[in-house]
Backbone as CSV, one residue per row, in Angstrom:
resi,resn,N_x,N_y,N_z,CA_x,CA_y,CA_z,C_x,C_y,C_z
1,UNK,0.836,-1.173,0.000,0.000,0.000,0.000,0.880,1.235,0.000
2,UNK,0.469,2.509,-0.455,1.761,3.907,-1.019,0.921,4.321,0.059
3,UNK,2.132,4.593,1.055,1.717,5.625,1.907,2.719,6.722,1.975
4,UNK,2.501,7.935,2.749,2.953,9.980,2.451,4.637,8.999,2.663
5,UNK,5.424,8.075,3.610,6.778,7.721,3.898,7.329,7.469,3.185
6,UNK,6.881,6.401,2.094,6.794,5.306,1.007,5.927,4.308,0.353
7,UNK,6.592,3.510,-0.028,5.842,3.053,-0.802,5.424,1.084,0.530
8,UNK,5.589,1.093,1.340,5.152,0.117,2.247,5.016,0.509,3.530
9,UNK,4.429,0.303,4.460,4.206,0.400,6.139,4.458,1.968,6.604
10,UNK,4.407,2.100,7.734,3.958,3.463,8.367,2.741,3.060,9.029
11,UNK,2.771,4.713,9.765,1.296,4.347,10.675,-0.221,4.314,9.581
12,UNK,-0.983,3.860,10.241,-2.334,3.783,9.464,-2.996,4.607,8.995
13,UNK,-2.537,5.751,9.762,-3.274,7.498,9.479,-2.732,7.973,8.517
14,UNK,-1.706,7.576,8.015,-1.071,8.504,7.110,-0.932,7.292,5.717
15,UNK,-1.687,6.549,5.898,-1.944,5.446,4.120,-2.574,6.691,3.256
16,UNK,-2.291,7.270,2.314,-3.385,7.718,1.390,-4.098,6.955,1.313
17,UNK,-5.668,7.334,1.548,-6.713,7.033,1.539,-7.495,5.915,2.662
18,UNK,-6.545,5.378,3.675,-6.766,5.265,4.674,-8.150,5.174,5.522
19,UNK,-8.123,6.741,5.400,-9.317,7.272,6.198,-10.612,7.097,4.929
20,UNK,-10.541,7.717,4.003,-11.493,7.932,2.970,-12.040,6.737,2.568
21,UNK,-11.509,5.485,3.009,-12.027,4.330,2.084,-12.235,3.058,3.280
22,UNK,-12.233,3.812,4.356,-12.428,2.821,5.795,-13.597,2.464,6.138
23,UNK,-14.064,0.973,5.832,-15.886,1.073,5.428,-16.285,0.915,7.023
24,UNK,-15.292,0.403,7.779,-15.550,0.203,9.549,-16.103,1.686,10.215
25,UNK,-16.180,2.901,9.584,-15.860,4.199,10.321,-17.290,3.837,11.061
26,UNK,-17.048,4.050,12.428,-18.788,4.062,13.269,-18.771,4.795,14.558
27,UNK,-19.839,5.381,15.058,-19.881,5.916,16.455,-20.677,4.822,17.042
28,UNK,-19.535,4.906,18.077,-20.392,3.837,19.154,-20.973,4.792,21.001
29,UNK,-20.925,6.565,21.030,-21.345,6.576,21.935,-22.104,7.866,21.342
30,UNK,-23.150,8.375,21.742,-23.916,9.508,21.729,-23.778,10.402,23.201
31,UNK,-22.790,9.945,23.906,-22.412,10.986,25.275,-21.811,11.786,24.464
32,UNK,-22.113,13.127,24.817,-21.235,14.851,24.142,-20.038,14.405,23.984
33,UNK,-19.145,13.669,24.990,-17.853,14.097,25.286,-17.100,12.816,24.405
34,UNK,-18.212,12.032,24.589,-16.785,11.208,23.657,-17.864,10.592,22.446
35,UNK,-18.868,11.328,21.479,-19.020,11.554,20.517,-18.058,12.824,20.021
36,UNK,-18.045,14.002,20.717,-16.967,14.621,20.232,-15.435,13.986,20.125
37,UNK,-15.508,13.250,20.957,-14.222,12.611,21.025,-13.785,11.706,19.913
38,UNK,-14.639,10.783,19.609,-14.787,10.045,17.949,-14.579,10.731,16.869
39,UNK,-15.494,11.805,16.560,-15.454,12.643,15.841,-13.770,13.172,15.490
40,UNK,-13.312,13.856,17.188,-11.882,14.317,16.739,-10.852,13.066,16.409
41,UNK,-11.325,11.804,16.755,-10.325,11.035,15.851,-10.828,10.764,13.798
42,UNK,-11.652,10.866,13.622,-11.852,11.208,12.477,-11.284,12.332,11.492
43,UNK,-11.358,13.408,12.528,-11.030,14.710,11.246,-9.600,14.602,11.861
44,UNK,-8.874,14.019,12.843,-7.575,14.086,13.009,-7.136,12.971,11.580
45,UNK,-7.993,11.813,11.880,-7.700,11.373,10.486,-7.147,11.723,8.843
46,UNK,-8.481,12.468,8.964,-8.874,12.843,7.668,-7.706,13.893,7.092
47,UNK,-7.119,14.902,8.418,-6.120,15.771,8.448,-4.943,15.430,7.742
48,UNK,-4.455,14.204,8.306,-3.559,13.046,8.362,-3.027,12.884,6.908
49,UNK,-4.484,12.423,6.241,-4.814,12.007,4.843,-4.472,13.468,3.961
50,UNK,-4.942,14.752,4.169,-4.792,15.766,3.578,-5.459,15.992,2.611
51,UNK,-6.825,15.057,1.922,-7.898,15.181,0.900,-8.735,14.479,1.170
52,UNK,-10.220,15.513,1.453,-11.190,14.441,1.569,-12.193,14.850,2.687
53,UNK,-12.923,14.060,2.890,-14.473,14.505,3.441,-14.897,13.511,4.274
54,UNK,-15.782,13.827,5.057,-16.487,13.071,6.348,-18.145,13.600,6.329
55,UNK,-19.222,13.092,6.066,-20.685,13.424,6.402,-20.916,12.793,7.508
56,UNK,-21.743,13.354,8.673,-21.949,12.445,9.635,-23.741,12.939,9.588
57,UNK,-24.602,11.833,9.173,-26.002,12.494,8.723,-26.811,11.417,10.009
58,UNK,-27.471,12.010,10.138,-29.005,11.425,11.249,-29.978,10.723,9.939
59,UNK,-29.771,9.302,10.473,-30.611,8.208,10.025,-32.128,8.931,9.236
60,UNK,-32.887,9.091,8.096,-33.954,9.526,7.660,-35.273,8.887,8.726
61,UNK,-34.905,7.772,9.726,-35.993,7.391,10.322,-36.106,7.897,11.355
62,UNK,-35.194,8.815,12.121,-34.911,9.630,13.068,-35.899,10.915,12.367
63,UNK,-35.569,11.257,11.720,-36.240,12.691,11.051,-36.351,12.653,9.650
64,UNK,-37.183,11.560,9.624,-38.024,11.601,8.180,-38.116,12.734,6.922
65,UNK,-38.994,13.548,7.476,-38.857,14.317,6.428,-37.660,15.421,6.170
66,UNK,-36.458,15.264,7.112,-35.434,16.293,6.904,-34.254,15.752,6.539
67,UNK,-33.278,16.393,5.820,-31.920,15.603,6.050,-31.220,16.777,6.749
68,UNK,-31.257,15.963,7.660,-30.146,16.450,9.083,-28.853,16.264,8.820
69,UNK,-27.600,16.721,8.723,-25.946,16.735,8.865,-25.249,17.697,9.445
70,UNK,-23.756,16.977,9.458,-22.655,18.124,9.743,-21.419,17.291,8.880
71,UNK,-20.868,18.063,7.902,-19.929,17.620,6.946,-18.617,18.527,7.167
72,UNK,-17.290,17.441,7.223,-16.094,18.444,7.377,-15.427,18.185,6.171
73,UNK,-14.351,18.754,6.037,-13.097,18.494,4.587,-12.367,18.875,4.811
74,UNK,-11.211,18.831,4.296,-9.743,19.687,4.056,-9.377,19.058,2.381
75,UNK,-9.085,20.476,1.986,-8.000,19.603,0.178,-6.634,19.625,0.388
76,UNK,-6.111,20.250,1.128,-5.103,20.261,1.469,-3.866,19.718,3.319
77,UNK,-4.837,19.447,4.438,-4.882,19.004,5.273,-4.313,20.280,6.380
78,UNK,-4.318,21.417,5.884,-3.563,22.914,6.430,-4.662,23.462,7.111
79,UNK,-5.849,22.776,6.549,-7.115,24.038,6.812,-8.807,22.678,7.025
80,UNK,-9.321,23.617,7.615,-10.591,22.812,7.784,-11.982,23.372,7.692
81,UNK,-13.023,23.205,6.339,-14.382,23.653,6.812,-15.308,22.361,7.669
82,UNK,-16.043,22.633,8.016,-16.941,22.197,8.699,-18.110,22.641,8.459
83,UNK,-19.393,22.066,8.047,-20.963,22.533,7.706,-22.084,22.032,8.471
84,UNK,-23.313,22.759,8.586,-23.997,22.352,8.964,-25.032,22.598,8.004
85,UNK,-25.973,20.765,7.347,-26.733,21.772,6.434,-27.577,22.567,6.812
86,UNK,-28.074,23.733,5.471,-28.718,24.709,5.573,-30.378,24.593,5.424
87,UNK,-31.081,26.063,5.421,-32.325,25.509,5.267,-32.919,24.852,3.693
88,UNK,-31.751,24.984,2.491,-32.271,25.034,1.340,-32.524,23.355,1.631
89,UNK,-31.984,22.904,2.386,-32.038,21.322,2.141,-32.582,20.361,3.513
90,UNK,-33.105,21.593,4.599,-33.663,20.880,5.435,-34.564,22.049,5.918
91,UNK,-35.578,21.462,6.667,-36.412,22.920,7.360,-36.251,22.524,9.121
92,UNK,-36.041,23.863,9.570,-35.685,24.080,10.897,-36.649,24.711,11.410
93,UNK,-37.235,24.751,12.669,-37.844,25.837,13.748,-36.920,26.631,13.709
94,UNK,-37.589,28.107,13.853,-36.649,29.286,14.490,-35.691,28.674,15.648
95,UNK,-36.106,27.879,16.595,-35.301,27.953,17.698,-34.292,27.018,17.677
96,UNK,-34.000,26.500,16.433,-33.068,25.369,15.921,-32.152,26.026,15.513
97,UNK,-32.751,27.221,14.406,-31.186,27.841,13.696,-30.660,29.053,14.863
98,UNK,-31.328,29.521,16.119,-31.077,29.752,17.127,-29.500,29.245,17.698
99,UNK,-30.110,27.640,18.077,-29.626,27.010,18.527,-28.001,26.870,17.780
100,UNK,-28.350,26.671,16.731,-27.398,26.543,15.466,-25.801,27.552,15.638
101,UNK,-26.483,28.750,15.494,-25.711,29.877,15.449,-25.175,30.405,17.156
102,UNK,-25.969,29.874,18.080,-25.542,29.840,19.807,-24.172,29.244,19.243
103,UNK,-24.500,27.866,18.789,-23.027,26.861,19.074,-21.511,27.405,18.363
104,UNK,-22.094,28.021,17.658,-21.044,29.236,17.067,-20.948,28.602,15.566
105,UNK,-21.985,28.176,14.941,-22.108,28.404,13.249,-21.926,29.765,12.741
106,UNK,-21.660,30.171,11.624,-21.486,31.335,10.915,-22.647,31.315,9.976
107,UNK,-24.191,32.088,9.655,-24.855,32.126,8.925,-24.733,31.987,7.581
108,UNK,-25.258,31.346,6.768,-25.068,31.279,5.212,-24.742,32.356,4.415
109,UNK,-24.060,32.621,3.667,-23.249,34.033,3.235,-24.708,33.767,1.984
110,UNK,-25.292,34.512,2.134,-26.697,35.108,1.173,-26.517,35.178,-0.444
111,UNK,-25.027,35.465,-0.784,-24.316,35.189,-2.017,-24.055,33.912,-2.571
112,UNK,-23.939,33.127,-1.551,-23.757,31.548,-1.541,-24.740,30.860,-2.613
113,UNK,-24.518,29.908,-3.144,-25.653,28.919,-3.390,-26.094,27.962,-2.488
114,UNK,-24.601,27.329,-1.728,-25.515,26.062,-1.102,-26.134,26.295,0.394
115,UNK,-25.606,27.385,0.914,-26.885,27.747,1.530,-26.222,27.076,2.997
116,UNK,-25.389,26.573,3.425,-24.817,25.802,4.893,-24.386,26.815,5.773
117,UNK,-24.474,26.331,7.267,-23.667,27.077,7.933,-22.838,26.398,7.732
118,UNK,-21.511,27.250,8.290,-20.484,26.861,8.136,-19.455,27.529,9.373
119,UNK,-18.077,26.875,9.522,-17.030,27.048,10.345,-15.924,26.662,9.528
120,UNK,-14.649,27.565,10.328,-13.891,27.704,9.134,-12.521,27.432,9.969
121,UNK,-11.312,26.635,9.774,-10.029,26.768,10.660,-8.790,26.788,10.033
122,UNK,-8.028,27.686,9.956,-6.663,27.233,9.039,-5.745,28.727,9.891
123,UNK,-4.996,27.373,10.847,-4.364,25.769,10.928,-6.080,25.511,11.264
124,UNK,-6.145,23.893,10.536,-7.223,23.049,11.610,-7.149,23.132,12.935
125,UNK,-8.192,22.970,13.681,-8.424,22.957,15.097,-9.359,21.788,15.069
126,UNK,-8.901,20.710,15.304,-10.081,19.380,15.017,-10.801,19.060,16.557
127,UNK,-10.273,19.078,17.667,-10.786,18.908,18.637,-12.167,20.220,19.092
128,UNK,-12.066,21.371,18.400,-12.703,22.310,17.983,-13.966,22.179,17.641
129,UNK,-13.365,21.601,16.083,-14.643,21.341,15.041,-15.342,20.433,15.656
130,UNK,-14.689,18.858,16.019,-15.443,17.668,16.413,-16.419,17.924,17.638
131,UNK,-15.932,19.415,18.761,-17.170,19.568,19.724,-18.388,20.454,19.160
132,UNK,-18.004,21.042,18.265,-19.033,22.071,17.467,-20.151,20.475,16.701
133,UNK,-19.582,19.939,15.568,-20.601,19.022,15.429,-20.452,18.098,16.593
134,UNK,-20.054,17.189,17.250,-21.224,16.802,17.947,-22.167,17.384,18.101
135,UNK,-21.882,18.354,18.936,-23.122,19.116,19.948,-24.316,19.494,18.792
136,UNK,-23.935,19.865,17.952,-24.983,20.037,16.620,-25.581,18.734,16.489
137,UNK,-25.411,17.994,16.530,-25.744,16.338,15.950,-26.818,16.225,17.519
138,UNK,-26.305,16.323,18.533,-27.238,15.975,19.691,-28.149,17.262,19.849
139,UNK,-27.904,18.472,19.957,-28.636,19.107,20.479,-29.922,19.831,19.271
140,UNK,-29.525,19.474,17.978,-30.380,20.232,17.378,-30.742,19.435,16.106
141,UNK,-29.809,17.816,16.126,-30.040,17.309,14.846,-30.863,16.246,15.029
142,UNK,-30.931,16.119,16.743,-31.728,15.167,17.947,-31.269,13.974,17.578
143,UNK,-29.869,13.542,17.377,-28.987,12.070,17.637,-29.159,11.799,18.775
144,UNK,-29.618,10.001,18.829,-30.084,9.726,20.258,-29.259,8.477,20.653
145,UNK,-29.227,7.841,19.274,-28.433,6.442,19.223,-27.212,6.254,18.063
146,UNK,-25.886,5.740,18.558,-25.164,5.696,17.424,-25.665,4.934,16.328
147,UNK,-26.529,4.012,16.338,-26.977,3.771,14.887,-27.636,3.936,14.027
148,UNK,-28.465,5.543,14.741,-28.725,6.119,14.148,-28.273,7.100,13.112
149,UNK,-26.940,7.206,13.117,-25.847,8.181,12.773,-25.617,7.544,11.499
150,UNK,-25.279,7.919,10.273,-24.945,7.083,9.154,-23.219,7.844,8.316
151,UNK,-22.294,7.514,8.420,-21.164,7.929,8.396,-21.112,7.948,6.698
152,UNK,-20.262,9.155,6.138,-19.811,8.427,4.731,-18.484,9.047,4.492
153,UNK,-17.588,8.895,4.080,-16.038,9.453,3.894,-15.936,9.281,2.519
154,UNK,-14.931,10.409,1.783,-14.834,10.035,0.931,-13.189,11.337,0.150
155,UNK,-13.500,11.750,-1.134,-12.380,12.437,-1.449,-12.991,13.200,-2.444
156,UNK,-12.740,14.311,-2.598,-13.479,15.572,-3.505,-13.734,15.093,-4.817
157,UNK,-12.739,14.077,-5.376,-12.083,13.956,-6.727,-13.731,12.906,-7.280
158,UNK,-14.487,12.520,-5.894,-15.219,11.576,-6.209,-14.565,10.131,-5.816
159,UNK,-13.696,9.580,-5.939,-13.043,8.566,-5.655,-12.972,8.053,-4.072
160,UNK,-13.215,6.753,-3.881,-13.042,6.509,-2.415,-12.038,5.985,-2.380
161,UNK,-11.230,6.348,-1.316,-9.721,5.939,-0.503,-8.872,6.500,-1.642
């Protein structure tokens, strides 16, 4: 396997594509502290990797008619967005996007098309981002059970791992 050292062995975090093509990725706790905690081993991952994406979406049977998420990336592994989707693609109570923007989202830039909040870090701050979504995922996306959570990783280019 070509990993960033060479072309055999090294640690696991740093395989290109590693993270992006790891079909095991799962949360196994919905406590704040160490769902955030999962989370920051993910985008520490993903960092690692330096291309590529993480969705962490609430099951459609949890909230049927909405699609609930929080999606991170880096293309370069220097910098990190983080999203929460917006209303073009889900509908919220007032006291949700409230809630939203309390946790310290940045409102949808009105120029935008896709319409997400968003958070922004460069250098990354992953232990950061990973408490911002959790807490989004429990407090406003109403995650109750990790299997409810449906993970997907992947790489901008379209390609997995």
């Amino acid at each position: 396997m070509e990993t960033e050292g060479g072309p055999e062995g090294g640690d696991a975090s740093r395989r290109v594509g590693a993270f992006t093509s790891d079909p095991g990725l799962r949360i196994t706790s919905v406590h704040a502290e160490a769902l955030a905690h999962q989370i920051h081993v993910f985008l520490d991952r993903l960092l690692a990797e330096g291309h590529g994406f993480v969705i962490l979406g609430v099951d459609e049977t949890v909230a049927p008619a909405d699609n609930r998420f929080v999606q991170a990336g880096t293309r370069t592994g220097s910098e990190l967005l983080a999203e929460c989707v917006g209303t073009p693609y889900t509908s919220y109570r007032p006291e949700e996007i409230d809630e939203i923007l309390s946790l310290g989202w940045f409102a949808p830039d009105p120029d935008e098309r896709i319409g997400n909040f968003t958070s922004y870090w460069e250098p990354p701050v992953a232990e950061e981002a990973a408490a911002l979504m959790a807490l989004t995922l429990l407090q406003v996306h109403d995650l109750r059970r990790p299997d409810d959570l449906r993970i997907r990783a992947g790489r901008f280019d379209g390609a997995r791992g």
